[in-house]
Every structure is written in C-alpha cells, then in structure tokens.
C-alpha positions in Angstrom: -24.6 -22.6 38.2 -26.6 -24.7 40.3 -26.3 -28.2 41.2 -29.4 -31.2 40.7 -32.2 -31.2 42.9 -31.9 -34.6 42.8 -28.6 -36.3 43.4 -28.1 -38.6 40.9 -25.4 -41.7 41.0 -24.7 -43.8 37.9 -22.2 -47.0 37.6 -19.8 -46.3 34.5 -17.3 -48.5 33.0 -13.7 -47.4 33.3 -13.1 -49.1 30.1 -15.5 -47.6 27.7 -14.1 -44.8 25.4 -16.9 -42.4 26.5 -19.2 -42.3 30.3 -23.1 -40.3 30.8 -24.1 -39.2 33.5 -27.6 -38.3 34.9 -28.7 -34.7 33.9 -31.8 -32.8 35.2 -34.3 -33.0 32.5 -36.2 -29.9 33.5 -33.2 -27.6 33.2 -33.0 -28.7 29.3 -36.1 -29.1 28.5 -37.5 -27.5 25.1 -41.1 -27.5 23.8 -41.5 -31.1 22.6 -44.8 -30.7 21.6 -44.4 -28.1 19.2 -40.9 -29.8 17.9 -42.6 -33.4 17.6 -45.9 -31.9 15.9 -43.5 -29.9 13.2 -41.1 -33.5 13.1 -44.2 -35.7 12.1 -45.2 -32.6 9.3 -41.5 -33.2 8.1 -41.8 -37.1 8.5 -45.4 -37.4 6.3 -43.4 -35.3 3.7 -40.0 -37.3 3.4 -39.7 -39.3 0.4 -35.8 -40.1 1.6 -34.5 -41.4 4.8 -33.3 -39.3 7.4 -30.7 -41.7 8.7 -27.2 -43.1 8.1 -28.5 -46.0 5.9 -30.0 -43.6 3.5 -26.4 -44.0 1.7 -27.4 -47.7 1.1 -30.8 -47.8 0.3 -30.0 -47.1 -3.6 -27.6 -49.4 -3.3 -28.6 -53.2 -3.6 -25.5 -54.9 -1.0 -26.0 -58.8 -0.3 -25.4 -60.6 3.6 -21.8 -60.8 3.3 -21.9 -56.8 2.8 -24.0 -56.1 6.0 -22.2 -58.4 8.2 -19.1 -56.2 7.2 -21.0 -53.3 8.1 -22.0 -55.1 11.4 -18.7 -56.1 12.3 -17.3 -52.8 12.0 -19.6 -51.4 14.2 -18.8 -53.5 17.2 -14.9 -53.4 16.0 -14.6 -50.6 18.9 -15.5 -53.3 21.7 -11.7 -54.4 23.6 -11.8 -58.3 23.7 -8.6 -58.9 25.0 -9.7 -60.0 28.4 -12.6 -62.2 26.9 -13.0 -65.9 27.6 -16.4 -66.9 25.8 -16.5 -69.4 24.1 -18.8 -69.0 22.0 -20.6 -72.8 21.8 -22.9 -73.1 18.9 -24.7 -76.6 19.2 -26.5 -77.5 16.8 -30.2 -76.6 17.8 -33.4 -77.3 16.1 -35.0 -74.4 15.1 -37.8 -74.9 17.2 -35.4 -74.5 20.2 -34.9 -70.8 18.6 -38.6 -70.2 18.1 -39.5 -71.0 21.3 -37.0 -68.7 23.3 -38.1 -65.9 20.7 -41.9 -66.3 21.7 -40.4 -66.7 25.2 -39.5 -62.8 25.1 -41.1 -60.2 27.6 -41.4 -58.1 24.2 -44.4 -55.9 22.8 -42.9 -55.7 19.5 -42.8 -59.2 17.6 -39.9 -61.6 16.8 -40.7 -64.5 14.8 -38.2 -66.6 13.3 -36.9 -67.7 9.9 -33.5 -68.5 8.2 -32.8 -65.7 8.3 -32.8 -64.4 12.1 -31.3 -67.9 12.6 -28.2 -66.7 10.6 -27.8 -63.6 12.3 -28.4 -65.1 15.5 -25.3 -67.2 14.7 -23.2 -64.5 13.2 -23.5 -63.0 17.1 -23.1 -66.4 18.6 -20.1 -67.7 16.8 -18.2 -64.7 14.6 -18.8 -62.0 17.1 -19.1 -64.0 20.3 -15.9 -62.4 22.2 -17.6 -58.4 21.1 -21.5 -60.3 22.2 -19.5 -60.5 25.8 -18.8 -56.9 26.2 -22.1 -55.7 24.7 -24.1 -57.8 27.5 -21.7 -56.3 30.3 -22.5 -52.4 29.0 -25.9 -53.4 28.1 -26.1 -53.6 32.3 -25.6 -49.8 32.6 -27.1 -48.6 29.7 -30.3 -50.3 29.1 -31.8 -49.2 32.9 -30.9 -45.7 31.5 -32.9 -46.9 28.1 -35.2 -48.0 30.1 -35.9 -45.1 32.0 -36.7 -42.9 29.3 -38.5 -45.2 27.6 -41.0 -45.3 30.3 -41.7 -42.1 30.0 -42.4 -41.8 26.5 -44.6 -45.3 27.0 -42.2 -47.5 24.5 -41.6 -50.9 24.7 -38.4 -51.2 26.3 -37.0 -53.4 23.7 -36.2 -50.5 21.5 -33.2 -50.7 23.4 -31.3 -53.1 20.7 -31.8 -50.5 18.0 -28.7 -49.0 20.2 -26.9 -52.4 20.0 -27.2 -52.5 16.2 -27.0 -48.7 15.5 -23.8 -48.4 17.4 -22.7 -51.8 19.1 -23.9 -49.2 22.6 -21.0 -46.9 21.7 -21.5 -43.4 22.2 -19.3 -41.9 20.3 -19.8 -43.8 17.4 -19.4 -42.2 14.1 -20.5 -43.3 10.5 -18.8 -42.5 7.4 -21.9 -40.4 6.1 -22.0 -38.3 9.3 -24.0 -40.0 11.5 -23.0 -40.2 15.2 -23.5 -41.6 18.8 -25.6 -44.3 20.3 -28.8 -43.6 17.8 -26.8 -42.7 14.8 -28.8 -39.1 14.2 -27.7 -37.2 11.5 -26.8 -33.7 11.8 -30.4 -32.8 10.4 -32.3 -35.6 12.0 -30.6 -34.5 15.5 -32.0 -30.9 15.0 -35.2 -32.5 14.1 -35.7 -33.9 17.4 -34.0 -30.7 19.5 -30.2 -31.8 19.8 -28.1 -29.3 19.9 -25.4 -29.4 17.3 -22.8 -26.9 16.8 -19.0 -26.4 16.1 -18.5 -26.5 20.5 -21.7 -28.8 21.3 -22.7 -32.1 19.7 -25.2 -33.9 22.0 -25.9 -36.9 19.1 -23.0 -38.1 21.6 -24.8 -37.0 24.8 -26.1 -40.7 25.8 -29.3 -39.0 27.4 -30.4 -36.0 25.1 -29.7 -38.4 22.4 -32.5 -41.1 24.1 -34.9 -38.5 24.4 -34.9 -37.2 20.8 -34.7 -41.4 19.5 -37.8 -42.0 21.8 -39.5 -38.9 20.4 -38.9 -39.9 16.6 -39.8 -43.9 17.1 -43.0 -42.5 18.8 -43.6 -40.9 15.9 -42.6 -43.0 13.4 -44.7 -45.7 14.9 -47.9 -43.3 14.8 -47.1 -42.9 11.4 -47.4 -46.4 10.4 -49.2 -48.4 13.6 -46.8 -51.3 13.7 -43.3 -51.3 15.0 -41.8 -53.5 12.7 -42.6 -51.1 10.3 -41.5 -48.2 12.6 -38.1 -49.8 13.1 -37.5 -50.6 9.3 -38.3 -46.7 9.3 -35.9 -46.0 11.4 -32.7 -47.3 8.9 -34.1 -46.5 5.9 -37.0 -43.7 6.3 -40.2 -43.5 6.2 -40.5 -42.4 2.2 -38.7 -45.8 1.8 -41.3 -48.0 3.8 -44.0 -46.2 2.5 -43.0 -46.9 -1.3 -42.7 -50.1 -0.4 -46.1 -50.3 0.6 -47.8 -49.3 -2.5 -45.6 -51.4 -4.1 -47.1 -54.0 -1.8 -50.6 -53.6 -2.7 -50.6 -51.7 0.5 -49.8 -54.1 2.4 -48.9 -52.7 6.1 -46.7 -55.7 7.7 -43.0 -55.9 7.2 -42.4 -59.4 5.8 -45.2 -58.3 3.3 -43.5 -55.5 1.7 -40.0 -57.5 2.5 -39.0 -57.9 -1.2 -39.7 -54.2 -2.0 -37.3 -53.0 0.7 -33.9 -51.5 0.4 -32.0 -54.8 0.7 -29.7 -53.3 3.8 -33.4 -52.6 5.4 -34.8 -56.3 4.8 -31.4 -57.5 7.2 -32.3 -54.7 9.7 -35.3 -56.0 11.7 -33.6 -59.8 11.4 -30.8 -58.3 13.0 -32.9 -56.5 15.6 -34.5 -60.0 16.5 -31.2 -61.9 16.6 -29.6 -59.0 18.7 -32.7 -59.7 21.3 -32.2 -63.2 21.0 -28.3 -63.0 21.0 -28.4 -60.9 24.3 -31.4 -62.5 26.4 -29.9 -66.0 25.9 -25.9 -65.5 26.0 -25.3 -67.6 29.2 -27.1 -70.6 26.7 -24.1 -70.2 24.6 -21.2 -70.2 27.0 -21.1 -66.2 26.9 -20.7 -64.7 29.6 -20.5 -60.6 30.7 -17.1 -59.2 29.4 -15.5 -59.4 33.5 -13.0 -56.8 32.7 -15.3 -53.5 33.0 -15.2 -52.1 36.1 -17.7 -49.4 37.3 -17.1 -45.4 38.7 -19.4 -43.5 40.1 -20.8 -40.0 38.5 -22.8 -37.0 39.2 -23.5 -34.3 37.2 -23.7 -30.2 37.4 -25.1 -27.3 35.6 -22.9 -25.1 34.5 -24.3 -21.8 32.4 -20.9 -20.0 32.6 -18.4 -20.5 29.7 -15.7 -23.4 30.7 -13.1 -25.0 29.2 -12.7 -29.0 30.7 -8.8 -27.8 30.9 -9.6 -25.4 33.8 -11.6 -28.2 35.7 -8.9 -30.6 35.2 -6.2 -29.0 36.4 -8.3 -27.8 39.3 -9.9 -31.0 40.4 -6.5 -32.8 39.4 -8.4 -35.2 37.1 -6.8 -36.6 33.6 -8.2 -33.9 30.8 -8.8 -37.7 28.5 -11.0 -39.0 31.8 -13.0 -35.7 31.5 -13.5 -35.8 27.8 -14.8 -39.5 28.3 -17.0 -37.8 30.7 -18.3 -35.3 28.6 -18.0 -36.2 24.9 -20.9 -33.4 23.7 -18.5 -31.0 23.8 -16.5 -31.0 20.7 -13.5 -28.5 21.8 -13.6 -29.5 25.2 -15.6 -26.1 26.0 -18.5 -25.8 27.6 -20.4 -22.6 25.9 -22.3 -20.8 28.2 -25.6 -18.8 28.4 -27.7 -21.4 29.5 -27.1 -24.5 31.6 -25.0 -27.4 30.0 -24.2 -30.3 32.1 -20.7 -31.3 33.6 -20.3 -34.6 34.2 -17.6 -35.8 37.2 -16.3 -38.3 39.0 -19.1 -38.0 42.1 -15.8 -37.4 44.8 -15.0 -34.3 42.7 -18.4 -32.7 42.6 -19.0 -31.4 46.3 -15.0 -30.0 45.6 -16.1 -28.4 42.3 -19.3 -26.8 44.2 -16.9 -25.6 46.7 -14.3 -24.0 44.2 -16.3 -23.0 41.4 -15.8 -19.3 41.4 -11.8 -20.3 41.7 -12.1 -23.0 38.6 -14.1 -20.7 36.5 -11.2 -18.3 37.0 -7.9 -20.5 36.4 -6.6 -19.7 33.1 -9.7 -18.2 31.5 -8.0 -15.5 29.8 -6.1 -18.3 28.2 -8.9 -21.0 27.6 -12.3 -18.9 27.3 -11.4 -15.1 27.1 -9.2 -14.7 24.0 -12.3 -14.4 22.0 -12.2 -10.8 20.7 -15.6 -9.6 21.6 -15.5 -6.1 20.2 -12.8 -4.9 17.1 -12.6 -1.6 15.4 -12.3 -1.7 12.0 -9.1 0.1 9.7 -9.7 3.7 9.9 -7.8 6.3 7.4 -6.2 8.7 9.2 -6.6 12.9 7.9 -2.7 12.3 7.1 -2.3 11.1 3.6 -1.2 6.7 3.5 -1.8 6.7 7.5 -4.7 4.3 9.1 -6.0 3.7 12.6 -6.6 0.1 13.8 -7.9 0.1 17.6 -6.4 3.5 18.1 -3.1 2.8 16.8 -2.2 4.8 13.8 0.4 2.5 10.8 1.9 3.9 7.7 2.6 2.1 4.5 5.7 3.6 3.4 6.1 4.9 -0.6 8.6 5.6 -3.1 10.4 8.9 -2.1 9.5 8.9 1.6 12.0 9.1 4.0 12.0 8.3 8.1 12.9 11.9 8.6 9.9 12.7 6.5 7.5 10.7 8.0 8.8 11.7 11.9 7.9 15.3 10.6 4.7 13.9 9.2 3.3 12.8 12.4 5.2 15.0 14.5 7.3 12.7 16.4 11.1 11.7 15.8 13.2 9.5 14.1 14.1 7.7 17.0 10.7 6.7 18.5 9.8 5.5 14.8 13.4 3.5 15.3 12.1 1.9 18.4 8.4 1.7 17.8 9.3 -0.7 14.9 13.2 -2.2 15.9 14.5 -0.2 13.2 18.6 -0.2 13.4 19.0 2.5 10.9 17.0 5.3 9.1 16.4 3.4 5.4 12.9 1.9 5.1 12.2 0.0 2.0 8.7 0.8 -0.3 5.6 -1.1 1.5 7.2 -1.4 4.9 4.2 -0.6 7.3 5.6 1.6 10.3 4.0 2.1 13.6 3.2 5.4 14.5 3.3 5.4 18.2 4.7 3.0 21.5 
C-alpha cells in the first residue's frame, strides 16, 4: 500500500448519494494507446450503438417521451430545500441566440424551436432539479475539466454528464447502463474500466472521465465534427453513419437530422439547452441549490484485499458514508493484487496510514478470508460405501448394516460413531451418512 505522491483535496457534497475522490493516475494506468487504436477498429466496424439509447433508436418516441426520460434522470436530485423560482419571461428569441453565440464553446450551439423548448423544459418544469445541478456542477465540472485538458477536449463536453446522468454517479439505466457517462458493460471494457462482480468503475467518477474522454476523442476523429461525435455518442456511430448516406453524405448534424433515430435528433437540442440552462441560471431567478455542503477527501492505494467493514469500524466512520465514498466496489470489497483506490474523509487518512497493518487485520477471517482457496475433492475410501472429503472419512449407511457392523468396519466403536454423529441410540436408518472419526 502506498499513499499519493501528491496530496490531493477535493470539496464533496454531504448530500449527494455517492463522493470521488482524486486518485493517482499513474498507479492505474493501462496502455491507452493500444486500447484506443483497437476501440476505433471496433468503432469503424459497429453498425449498432454502443450506448444506453441503442434500446431507442428502433424505436420512433415523440418530445413528450424524451422529456419523460429526462425527467427521470434528474428525479434523483433532493429539492426540498430549493427556492428557485424559476421566472420564465417572455424573451425574444434573439435574446436566446445571442447568449448561445455568447458561449466560451468550441463545439457549436445555434438555436431553433427546438433548443428553445428544451431550454424552457429546464427553466420552468425542472427549475427546482436545474438548482441542484448548477451547485454539483461546481465540484464536478473542475474535475471534468481537468481531464479534459489532458486529452485536449473542449471543456464543454462536460453537459453530456448533465444529460447522461443529471451528474449522478451512480446512475443506472434500465438497459444496463451506469454512472456519470452511462457506459455499458461492453463499452466500459472498451475503453479499460474494470468491471467485475466486486469492481464496477462505470461508477468511479474519474476512471469513468478518462475512458468518456478517450471514446469522444475517437468518435470525433471518426467523423471531424462534434455535433456529429456527440449524436454518436447516444445513438452510435453505425447509426450517424447510416444517416449520412442516407443524407447524400452529408457530414453536418441538422443535415442528416431527419434520418436520425428520433431520441438522437432531441439529443444535441438538449445538449445546447443544458449549456444554455446552466451558463444563464442566475437570468432566470435560479440560483445554486444552498443546501449542499462540502467535505474534504483524500485518497489511498490499497493492493491488499479489504472489505470497507473493517475500515469502518476501525476509523469509526458510517459503513453508508464509506460506500458513498467508494461506490466502484460493488460488495463493499476491495479485491486486491494491484492497487485500487480508497477514498476517505481527509481526517481519517493519516489514521488509516498509521493503522493499516491493524485495519487490514480486524475481522478478516470474517470479511476477506472465508474464501476457500484450496478443496480436496470426494475421495472413495479402500473400505466398500466409505469416502474421504478433506481427510475426513463418511459412510452412507445401507440396507442390513448395523452400527456394530460399521464400528468393526472401520475399527473404532460404537460409541465414538454415537458421538461423532449425536447419535442417542444404536439404529441408523438406510442413507444416513455417518462420520467416521472426531
């Protein structure tokens, strides 16, 4: 185990059901290269999307349907101490336009009818849930950010996370996709994610960043325009490209608009009135959800097998608090055999350090040694119905055989077999398995 080189601090928000905290990238690093080279082989050769909305994208669903989708996705977000209000005046579109063009962004976001009515889906129907998406967007878009940098993205790709997920981390779909990026299991393996029965780290916020940064870059080299990249990202890249043949080959998203999956033609408005929605919130009387308040974390390898449950009781931190920490692991157990990252409360950390060997120690045999590594198999035994199982010899008792008979058998007496199986008395019925020895 070893601890950052780097100290690293992050502000949390007590109310959110699930925290990140910084990890050391070198310690989990894989050979992108050779995984991003073999994801772009796989992405020229899809003809079906690799995402959550491939469900949809045979399936023509009108506005009402998406904004049911949409609303569902930020239904995790607590309102109750909420006070926006919401105001939707009555601006002229131009008013909309201009604050659009207005945008620090790369990526373009021009307006029609239909960003406008998105725009005031957020403003009006989902005003109280816009509140508490600005307030987490302030811890994890400088994370976003971050890692965007170093895969030279426009840092706008952040609101893919607000409509993906509503910025929840442990968001899951009802066709398997899960956390802030919404990978599927096959998509997540794609991009190096490690997903397993114990580890899941679709719901690690950073691992999860990394392998969405990786797959936009290479969607976007795929088709040299980012609207088309992020109309890639919900529906797949066999889908946009069928769409542009179908086009005329045509290479601009309101081009082939008509020929996308319908739940794919809301998906960049949405993007664009996300951006809008959350760059000019304070216009509308909405204001950062004021109920949030922050922690402070810091993380630590940890390449011995652990279950949360010995750290909690250890470090006298709630197991739930822990699990909000850490929700990549699945079974609360952290597997070992390389370094996976623990994420704590930054007070607890120097006493985790300190007490490691005595952590790693409390309960194991309990929590993380009652795996059977090694088991003999059923062996017969020279004596005729006898078996061995881990040097323990059993008899299945048959028609005529007597305890008397079987003491003699083995050459022990009637009363060891007695106690060796709680026996009262000497009549065993047919198929009774006795224990031959204490």
């Amino acid at each position: 185990m070893r601890r950052l080189v780097v100290a690293i601090t992050l502000f949390l928000w007590i109310s959110m059901p699930a925290f990140v905290c910084g990890q050391e990238v070198d310690s989990l690093a894989v050979d992108t290269a050779a995984m991003d080279n073999f994801a772009l082989d796989s992405l020229l050769a899809q003809t079906v999307s690799l995402q959550m909305a491939d469900s949809l994208a045979s399936v023509e669903i009108g506005t009402d349907d998406i904004l049911c989708f949409f609303d569902e996705a930020m239904a995790w977000l607590d309102t109750t101490d909420c006070t926006s209000s919401g105001i939707l005046s009555d601006l002229p579109d131009s008013v909309y336009k201009a604050r659009l063009q207005a945008l620090p962004f790369v990526i373009e976001v021009p307006y029609n009818v239909v960003v406008r009515d998105f725009i005031h889906h957020y403003i009006k129907r989902a005003n109280r849930q816009l509140a508490g998406l600005c307030r987490l967007s302030e811890y994890y878009f400088p994370m976003f950010e971050d890692i965007m940098a170093r895969y030279d993205l426009p840092y706008e790709l952040c609101y893919l996370a607000v409509i993906e997920s509503a910025l929840n981390p442990q968001a899951h779909s009802r066709m398997g996709a899960a956390g802030l990026w919404q990978f599927m299991p096959s998509t997540g393996k794609l991009y190096g994610l490690e997903i397993n029965s114990l580890v899941d780290e679709r719901l690690d916020p950073i691992r999860s960043t990394e392998a969405a940064c990786r797959y936009l870059k290479n969607l976007h080299s795929l088709f040299g325009d980012w609207n088309l990249a992020i109309a890639s990202y919900n529906c797949g890249p066999g889908n946009v490209n069928k769409a542009i043949r179908r086009a005329g080959g045509k290479r601009d998203f309101w081009s082939i608009y008509p020929y996308l999956p319908r739940e794919t033609r809301s998906y960049l408005p949405i993007f664009i009135a996300a951006s809008y929605a959350m760059n000019y919130a304070d216009q509308h009387g909405i204001c950062p959800d004021p109920h949030m308040q922050p922690i402070r974390t810091d993380t630590i390898m940890i390449s011995h097998r652990m279950h949360l449950q010995q750290a909690a009781d250890m470090l006298h931190i709630d197991l739930a608090e822990l699990r909000r920490l850490n929700p990549q692991y699945a079974k609360d157990v952290l597997p070992g055999g390389k370094p996976y990252a623990l994420c704590l409360p930054i007070e607890k950390s120097g006493l985790f350090i300190d007490r490691q060997d005595t952590i790693l120690a409390h309960r194991a045999d309990e929590l993380v040694n009652n795996r059977r590594a090694e088991i003999d198999l059923a062996q017969r035994t020279s004596l005729r119905g006898g078996y061995r199982v881990n040097g323990v010899t059993y008899y299945k008792v048959r028609k005529g055989d007597t305890l008397g008979g079987i003491a003699k058998k083995y050459h022990v007496s009637v009363k060891q077999l007695q106690k060796w199986n709680h026996l009262s008395g000497t009549n065993i019925r047919v198929g009774k398995t006795l224990r031959i020895g204490g």
